[in-house]
LOFIZA-428667 format. One record per residue: residue number from 1; residue in three letters; x, y, z of N, C-alpha, C in turn. Coordinates in Angstrom, 1 decimal, padded with zeros to 4 digits. Each point is the difference from the previous one (the first is absolute). Layout:
// LOFIZA-428667
+-----+-----+--------+--------+--------+--------+--------+--------+--------+--------+--------+
:   i :  aa :   n.px :   n.py :   n.pz :  ca.px :  ca.py :  ca.pz :   c.px :   c.py :   c.pz :
+-----+-----+--------+--------+--------+--------+--------+--------+--------+--------+--------+
: NUM : Ala :      X :      Y :      Z :      X :      Y :      Z :      X :      Y :      Z :
...
+-----+-----+--------+--------+--------+--------+--------+--------+--------+--------+--------+
//
This chain:
// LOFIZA-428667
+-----+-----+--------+--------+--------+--------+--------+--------+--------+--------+--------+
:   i :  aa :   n.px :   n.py :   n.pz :  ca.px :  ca.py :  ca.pz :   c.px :   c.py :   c.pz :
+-----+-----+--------+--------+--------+--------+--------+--------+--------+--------+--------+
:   1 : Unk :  000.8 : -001.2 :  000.0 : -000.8 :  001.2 :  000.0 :  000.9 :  001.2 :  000.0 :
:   2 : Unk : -000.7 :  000.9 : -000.8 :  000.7 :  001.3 : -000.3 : -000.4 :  001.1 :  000.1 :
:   3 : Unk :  000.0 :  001.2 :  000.8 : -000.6 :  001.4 : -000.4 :  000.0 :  000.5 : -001.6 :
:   4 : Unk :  001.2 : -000.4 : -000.3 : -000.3 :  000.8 : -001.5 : -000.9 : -000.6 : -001.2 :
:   5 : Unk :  000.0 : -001.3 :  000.5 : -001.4 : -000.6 : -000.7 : -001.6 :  000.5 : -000.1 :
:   6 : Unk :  000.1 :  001.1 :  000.9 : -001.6 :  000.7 :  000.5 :  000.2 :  001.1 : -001.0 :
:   7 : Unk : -000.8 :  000.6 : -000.9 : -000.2 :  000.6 : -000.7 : -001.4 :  000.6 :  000.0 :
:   8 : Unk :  000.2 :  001.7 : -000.2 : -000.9 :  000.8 :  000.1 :  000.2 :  000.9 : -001.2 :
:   9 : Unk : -000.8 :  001.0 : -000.6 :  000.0 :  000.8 : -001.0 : -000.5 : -000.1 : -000.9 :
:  10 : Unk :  000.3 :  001.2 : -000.8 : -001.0 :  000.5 : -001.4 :  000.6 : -001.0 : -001.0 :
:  11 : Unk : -000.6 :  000.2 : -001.4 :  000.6 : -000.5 : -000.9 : -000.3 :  000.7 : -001.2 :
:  12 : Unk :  000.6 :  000.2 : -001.3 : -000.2 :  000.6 : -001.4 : -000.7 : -001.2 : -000.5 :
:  13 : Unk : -001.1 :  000.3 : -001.0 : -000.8 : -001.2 : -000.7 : -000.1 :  000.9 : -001.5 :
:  14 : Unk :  000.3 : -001.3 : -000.8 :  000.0 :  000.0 : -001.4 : -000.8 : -000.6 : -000.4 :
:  15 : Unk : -000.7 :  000.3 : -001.2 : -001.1 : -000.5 : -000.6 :  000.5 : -000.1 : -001.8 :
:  16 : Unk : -000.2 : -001.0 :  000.0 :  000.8 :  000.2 : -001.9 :  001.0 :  000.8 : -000.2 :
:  17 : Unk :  000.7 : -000.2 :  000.9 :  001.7 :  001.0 : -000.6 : -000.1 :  001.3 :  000.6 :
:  18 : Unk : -001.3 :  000.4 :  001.1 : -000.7 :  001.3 : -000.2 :  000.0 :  000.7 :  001.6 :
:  19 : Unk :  001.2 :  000.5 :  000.1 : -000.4 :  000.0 :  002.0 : -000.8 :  000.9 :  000.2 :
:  20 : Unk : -000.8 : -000.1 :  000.5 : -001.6 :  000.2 :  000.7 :  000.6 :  001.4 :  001.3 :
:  21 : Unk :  000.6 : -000.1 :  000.2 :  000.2 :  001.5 :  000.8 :  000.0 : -000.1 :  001.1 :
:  22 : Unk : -000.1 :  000.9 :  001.0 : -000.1 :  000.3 :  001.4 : -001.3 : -000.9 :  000.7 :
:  23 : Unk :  000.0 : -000.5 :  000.7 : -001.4 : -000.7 :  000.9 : -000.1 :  000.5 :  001.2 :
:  24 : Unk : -001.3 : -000.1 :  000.6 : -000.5 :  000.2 :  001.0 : -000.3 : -001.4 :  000.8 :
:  25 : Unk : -000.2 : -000.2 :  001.5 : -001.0 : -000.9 :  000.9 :  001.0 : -001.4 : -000.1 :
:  26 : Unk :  000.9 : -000.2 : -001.1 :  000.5 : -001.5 : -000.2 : -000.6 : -000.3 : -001.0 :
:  27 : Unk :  001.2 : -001.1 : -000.8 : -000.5 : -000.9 : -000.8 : -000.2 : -001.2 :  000.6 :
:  28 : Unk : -001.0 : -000.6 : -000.1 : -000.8 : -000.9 :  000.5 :  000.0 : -001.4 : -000.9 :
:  29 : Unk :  000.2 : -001.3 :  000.5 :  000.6 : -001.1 : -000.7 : -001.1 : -001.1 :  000.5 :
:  30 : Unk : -000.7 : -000.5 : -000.6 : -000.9 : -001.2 :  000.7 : -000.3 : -001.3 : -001.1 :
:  31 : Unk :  000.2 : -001.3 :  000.6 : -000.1 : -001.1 : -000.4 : -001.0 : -000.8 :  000.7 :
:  32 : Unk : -000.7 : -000.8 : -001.3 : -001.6 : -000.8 :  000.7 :  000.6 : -000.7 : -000.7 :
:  33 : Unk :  000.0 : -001.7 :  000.5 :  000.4 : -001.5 : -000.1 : -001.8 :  000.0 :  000.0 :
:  34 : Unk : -000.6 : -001.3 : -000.6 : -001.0 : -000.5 : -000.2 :  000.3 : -001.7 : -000.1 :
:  35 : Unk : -000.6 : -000.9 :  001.0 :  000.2 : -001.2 :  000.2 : -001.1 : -000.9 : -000.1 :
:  36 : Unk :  000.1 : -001.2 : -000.3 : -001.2 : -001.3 : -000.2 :  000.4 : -001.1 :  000.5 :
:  37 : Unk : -000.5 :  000.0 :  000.9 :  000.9 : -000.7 :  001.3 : -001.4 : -001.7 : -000.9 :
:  38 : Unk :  001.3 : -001.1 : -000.2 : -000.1 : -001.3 : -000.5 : -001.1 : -000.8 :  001.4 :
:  39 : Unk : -001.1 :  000.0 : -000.1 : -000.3 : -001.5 :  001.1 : -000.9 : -001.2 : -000.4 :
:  40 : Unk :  000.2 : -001.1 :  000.8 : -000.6 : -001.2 : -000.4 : -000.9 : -000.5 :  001.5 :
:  41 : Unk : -001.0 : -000.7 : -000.8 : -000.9 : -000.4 :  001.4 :  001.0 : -000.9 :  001.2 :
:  42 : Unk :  000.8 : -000.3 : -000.7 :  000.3 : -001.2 :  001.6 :  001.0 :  000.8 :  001.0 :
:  43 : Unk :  000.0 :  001.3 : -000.7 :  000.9 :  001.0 :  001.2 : -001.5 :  001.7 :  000.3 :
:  44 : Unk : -000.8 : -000.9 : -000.8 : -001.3 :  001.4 :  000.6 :  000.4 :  001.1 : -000.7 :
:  45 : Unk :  000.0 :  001.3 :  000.6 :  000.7 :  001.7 : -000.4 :  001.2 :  000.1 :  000.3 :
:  46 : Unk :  000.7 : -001.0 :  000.6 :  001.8 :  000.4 :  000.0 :  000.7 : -000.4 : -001.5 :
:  47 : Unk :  000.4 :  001.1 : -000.1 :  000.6 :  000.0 : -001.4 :  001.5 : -000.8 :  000.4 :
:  48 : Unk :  000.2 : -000.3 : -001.4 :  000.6 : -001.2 : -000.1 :  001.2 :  000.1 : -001.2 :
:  49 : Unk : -000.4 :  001.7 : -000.6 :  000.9 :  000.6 : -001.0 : -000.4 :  001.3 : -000.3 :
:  50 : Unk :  000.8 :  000.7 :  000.0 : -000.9 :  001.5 : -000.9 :  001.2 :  000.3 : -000.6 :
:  51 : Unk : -000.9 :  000.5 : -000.9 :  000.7 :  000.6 : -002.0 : -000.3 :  001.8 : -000.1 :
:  52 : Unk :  001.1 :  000.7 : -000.2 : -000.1 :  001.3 : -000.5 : -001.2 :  000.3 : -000.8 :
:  53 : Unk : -000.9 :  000.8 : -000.5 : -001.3 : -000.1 : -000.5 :  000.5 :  001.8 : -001.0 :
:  54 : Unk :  000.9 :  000.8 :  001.0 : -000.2 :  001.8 : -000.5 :  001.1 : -000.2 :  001.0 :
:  55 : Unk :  000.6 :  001.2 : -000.8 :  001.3 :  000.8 :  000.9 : -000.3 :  001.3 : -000.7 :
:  56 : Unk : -000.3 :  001.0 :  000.5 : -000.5 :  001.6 : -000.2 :  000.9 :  001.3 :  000.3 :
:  57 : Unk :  001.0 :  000.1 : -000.3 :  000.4 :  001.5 :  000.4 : -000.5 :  000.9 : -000.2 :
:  58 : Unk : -000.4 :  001.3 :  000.5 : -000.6 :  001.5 :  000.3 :  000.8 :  000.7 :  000.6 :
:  59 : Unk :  000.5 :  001.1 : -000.6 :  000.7 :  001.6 :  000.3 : -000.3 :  000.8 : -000.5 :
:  60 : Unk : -000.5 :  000.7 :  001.3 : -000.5 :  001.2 :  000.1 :  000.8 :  000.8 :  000.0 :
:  61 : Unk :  000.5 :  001.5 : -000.7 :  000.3 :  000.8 : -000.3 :  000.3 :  001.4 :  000.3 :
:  62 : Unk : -000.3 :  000.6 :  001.3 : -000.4 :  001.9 : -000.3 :  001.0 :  000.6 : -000.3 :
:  63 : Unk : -000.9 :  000.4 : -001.9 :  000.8 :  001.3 : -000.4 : -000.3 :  001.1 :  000.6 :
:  64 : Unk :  001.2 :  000.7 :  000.3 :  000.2 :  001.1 :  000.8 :  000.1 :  001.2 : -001.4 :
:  65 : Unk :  000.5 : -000.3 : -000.9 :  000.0 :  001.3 : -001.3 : -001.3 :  000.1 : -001.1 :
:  66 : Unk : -000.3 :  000.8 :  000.0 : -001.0 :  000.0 : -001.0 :  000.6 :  000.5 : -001.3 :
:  67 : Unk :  000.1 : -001.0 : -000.7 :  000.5 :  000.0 : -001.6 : -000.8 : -000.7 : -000.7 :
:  68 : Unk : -000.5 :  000.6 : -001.3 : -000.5 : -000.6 : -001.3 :  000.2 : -001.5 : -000.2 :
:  69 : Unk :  001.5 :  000.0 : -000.2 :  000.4 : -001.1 : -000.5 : -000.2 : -000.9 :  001.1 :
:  70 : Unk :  000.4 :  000.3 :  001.1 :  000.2 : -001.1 :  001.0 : -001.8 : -000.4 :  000.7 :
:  71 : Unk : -000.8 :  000.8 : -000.1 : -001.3 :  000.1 : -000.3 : -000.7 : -001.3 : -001.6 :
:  72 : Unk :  000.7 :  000.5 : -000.9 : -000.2 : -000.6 : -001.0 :  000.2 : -001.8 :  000.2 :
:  73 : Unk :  001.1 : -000.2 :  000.1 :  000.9 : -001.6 :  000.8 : -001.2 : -000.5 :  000.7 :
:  74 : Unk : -000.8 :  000.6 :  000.9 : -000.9 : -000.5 :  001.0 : -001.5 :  000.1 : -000.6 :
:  75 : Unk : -000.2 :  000.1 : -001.2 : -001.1 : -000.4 : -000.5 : -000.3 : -000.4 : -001.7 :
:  76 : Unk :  000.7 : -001.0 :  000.1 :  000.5 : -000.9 : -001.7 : -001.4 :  000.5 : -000.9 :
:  77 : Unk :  001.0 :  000.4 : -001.0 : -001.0 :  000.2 : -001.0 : -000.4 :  001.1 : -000.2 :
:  78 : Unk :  000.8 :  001.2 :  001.0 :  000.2 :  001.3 : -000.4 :  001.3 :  000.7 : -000.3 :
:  79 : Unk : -000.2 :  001.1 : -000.6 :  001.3 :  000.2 : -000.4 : -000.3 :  001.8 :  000.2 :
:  80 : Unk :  001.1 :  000.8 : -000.4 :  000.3 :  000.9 :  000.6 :  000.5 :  000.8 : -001.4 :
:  81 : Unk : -000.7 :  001.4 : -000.6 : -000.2 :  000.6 : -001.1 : -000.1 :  000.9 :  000.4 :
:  82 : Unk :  000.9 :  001.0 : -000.8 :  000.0 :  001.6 : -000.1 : -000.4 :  000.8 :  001.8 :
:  83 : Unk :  000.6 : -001.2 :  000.8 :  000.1 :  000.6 :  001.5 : -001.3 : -000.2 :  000.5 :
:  84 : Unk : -000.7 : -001.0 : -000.3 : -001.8 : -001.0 :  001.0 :  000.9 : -001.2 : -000.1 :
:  85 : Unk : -001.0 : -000.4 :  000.6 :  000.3 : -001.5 :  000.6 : -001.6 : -000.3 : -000.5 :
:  86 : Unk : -000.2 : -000.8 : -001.3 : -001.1 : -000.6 : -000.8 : -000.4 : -001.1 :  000.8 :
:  87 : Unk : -001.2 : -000.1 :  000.9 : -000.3 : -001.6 :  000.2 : -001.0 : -000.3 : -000.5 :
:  88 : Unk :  000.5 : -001.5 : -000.6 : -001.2 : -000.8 : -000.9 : -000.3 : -001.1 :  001.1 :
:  89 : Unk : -001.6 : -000.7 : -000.3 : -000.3 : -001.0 :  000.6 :  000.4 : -000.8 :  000.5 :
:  90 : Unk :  001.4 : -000.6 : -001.0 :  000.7 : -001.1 : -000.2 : -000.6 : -001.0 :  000.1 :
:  91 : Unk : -001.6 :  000.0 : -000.5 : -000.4 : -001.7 :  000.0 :  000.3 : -001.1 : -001.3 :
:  92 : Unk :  000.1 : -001.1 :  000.3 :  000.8 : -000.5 : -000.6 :  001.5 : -000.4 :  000.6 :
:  93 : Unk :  000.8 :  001.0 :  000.4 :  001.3 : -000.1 : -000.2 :  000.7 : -001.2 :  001.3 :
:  94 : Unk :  000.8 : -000.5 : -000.4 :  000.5 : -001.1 :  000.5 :  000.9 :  000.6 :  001.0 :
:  95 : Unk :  000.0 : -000.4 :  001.5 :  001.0 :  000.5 :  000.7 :  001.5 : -000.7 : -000.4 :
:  96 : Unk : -000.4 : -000.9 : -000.2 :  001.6 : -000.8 :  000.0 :  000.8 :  000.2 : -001.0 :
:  97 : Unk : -000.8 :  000.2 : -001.2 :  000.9 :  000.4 : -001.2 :  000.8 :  001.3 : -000.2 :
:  98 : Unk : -000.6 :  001.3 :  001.0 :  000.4 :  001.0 :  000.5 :  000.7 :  000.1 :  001.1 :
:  99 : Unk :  000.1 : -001.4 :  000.9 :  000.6 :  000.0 :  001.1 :  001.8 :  000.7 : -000.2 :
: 100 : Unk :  000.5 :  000.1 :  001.2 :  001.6 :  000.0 : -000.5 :  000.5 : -000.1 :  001.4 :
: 101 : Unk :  001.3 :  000.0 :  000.0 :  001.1 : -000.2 :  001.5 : -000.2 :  001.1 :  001.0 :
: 102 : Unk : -000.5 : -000.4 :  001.0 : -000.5 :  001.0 :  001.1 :  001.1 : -000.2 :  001.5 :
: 103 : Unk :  000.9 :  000.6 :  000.0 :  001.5 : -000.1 :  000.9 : -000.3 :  000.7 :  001.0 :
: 104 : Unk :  000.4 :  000.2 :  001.1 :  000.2 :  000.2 :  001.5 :  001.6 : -000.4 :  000.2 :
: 105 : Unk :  000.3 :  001.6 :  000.1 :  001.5 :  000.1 :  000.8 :  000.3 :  000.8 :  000.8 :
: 106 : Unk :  000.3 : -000.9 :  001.4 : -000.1 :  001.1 :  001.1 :  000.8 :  000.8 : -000.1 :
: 107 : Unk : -000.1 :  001.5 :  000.7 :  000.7 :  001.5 :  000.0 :  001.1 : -000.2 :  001.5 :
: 108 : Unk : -000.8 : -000.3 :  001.2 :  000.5 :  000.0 :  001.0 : -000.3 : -001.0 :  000.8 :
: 109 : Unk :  000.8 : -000.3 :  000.9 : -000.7 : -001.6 :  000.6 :  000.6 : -001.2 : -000.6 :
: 110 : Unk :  000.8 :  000.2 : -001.3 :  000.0 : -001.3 : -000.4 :  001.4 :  000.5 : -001.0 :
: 111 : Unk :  000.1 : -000.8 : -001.2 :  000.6 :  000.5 : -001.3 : -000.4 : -000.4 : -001.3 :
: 112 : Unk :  000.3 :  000.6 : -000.8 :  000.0 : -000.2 : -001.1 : -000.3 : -001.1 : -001.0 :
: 113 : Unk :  001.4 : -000.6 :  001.1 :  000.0 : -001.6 : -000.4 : -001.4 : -000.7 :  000.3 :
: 114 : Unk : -001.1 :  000.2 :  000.7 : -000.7 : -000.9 :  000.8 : -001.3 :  000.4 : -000.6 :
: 115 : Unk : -000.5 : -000.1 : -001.5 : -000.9 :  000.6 : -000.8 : -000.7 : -001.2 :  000.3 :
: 116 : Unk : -001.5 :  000.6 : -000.4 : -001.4 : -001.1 : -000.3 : -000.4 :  000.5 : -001.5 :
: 117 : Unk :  000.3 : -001.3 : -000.8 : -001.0 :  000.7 : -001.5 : -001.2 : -001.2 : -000.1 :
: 118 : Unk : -000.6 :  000.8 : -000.6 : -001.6 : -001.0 : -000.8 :  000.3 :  000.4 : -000.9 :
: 119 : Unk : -000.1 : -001.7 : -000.7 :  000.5 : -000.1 : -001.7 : -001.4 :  001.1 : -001.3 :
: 120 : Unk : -000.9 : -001.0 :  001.2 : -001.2 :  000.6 : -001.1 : -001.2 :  000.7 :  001.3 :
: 121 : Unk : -000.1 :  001.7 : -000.1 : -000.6 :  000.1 :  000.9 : -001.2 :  001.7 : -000.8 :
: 122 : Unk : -000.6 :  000.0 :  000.2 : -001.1 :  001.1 : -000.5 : -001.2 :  000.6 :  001.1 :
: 123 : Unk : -000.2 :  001.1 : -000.4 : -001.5 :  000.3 :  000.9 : -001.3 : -000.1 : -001.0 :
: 124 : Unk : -000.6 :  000.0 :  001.0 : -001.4 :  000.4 : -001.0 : -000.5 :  001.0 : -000.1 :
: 125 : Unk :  000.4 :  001.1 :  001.0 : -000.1 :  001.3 : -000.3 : -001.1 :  000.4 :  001.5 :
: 126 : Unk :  000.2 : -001.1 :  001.1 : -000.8 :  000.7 :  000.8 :  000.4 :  000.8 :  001.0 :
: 127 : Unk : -000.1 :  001.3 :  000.4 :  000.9 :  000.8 :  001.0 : -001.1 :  000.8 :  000.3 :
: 128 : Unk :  000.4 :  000.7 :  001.3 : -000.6 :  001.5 :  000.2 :  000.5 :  000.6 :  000.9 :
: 129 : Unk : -000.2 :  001.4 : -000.1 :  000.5 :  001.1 :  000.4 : -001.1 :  001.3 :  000.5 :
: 130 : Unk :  000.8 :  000.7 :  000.5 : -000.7 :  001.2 :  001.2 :  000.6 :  001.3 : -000.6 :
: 131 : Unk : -000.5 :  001.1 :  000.1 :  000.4 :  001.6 :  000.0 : -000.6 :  000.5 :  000.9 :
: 132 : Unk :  001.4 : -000.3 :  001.1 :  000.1 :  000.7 :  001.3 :  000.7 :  001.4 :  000.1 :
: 133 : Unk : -000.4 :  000.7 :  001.3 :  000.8 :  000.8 : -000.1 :  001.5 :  000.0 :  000.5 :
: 134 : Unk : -000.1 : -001.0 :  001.4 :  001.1 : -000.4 :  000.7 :  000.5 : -001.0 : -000.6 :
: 135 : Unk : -000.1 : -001.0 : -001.0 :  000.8 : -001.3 : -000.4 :  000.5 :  000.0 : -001.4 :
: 136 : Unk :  000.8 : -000.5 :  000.0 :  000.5 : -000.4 : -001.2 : -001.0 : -000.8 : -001.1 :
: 137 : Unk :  000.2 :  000.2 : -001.2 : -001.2 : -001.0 : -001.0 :  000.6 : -001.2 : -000.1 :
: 138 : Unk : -000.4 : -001.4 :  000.4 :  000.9 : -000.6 :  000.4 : -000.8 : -001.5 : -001.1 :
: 139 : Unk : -000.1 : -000.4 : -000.8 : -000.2 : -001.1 : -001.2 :  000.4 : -001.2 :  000.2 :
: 140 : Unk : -001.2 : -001.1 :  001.0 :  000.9 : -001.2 :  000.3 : -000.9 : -000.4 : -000.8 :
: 141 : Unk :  001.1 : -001.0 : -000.9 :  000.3 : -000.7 : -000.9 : -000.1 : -001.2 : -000.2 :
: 142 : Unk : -001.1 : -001.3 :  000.1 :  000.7 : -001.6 :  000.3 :  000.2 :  000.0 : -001.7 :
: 143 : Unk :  000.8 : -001.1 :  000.7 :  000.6 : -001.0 : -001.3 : -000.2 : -001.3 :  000.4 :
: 144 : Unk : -000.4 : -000.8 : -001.4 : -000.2 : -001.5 :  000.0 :  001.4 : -000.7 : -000.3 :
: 145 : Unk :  000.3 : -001.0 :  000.3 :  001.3 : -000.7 : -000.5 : -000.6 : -001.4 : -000.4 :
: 146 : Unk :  000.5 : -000.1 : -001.3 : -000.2 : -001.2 : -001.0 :  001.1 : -001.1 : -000.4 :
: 147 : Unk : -000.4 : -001.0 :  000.1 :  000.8 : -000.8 : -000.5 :  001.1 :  000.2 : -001.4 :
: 148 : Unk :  001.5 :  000.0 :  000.1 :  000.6 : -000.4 : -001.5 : -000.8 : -001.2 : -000.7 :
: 149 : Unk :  001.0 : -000.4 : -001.2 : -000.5 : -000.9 : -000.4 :  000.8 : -001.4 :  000.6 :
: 150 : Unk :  000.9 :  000.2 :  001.1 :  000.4 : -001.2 :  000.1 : -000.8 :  000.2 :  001.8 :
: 151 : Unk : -000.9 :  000.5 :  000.3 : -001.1 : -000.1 :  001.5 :  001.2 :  001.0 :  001.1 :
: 152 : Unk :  000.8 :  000.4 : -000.5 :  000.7 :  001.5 :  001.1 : -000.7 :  000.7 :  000.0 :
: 153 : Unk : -000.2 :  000.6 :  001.5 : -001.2 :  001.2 :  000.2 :  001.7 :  001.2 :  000.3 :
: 154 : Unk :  001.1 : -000.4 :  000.6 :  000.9 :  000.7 :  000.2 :  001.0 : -000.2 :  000.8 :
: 155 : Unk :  000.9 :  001.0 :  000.3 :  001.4 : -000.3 :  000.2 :  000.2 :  000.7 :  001.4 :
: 156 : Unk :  000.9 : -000.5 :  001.0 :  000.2 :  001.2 :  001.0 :  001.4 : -000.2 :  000.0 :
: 157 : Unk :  000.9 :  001.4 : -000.2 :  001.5 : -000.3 :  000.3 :  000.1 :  000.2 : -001.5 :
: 158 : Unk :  001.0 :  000.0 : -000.1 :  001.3 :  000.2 : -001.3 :  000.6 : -001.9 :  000.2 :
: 159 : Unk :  000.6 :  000.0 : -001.5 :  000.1 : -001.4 :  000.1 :  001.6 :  000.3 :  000.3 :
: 160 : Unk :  000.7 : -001.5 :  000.2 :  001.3 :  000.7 :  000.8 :  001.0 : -000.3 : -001.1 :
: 161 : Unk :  000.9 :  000.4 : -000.3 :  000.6 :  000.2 : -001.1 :  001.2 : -001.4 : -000.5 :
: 162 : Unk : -000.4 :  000.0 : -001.0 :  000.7 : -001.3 : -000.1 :  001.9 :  000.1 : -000.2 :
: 163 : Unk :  000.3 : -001.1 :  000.5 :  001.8 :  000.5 :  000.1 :  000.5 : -000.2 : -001.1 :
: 164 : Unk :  000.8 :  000.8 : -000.2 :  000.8 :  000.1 : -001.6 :  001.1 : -001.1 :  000.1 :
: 165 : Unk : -000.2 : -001.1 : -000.4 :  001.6 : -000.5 :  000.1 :  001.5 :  000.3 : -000.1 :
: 166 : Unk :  000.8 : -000.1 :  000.4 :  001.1 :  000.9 :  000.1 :  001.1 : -001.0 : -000.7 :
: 167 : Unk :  000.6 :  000.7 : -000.9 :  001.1 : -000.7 : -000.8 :  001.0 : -000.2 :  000.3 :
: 168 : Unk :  000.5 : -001.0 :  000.0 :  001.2 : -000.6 :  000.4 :  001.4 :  000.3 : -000.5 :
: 169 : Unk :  000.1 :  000.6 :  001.6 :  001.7 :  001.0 : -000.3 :  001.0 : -000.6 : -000.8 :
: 170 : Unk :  000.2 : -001.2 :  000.2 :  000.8 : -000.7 : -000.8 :  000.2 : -001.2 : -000.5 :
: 171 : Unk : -000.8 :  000.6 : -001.7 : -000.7 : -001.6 : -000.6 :  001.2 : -000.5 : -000.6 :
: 172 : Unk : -000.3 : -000.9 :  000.1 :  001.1 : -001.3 : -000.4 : -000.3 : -000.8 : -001.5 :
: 173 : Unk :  001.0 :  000.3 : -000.7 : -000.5 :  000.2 : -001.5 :  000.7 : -001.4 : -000.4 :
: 174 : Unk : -000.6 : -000.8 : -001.0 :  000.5 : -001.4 : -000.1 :  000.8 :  000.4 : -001.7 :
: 175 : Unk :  001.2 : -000.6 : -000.1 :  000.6 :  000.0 : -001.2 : -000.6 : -001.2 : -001.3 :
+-----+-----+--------+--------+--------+--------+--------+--------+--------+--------+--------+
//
């Protein structure tokens, strides 16, 4: 056991290559497991096996800037012309095919090195907001996290770097 293993702080979050800005309240990280627990009559209701059924990730977001574009990012299917922010219905539109890499890298509390990405993650555009006089306009954000194509919802950590083999000071050369 370690003190420095405890980890507190903010973090920068990117969305398609696209960092999302300043936040408010925390970014917020939540996972729902869904289970089907196996039983047979000669053991009654004691399960006897259970099988993964859903694994769900949800992050919540508050944007702290109010920007077009970053505005735009959080509701697919709009886009951002001659300085509006156009929203269309987007019915129809597929989240996943629009989805993209949704990263978490902590600022403080942690490093750099110790990132969370979702391979494939999108919103649906549901948020809301206040015009206060005392608060900030503050845009939380969820995001869904979807399966790649090989069942990765995501990664935590940087992968560790593989070692370069080192050449041999003094190769020995055959005649």
């Amino acid at each position: 056991m370690s003190r420095e293993n405890i980890k507190l702080g903010a973090c920068d979050v990117t969305f398609k290559s696209v960092a999302l800005g300043l936040t408010k309240g925390g970014v917020e990280v939540s996972v729902e497991t869904s289970t089907y627990p196996i039983t047979v009559d000669q053991h009654g209701e004691t399960a006897v096996d259970e099988f993964i059924t859903k694994r769900q990730f949800k992050v919540t977001v508050p944007l702290a800037e109010t920007k077009l574009d970053l505005l735009g990012l959080a509701l697919p299917g709009s886009t951002v012309e001659n300085g509006q922010l156009i929203v269309k219905d987007g019915i129809g539109l597929s989240l996943i095919d629009s989805a993209g890499a949704l990263q978490l890298i902590p600022t403080t509390g942690g490093s750099a090195e110790e990132p969370i990405t979702f391979l494939k993650a999108n919103t649906a555009g549901n948020f809301s907001f206040a015009y206060r006089h005392n608060e900030e306009r503050v845009y939380n954000v969820e995001f869904t996290v979807y399966p790649d194509e090989l069942g990765v919802l995501g990664t935590f950590g940087s992968p560790a770097p593989t070692p370069t083999p080192t050449p041999d000071p003094d190769p020995v050369t055959t005649p």
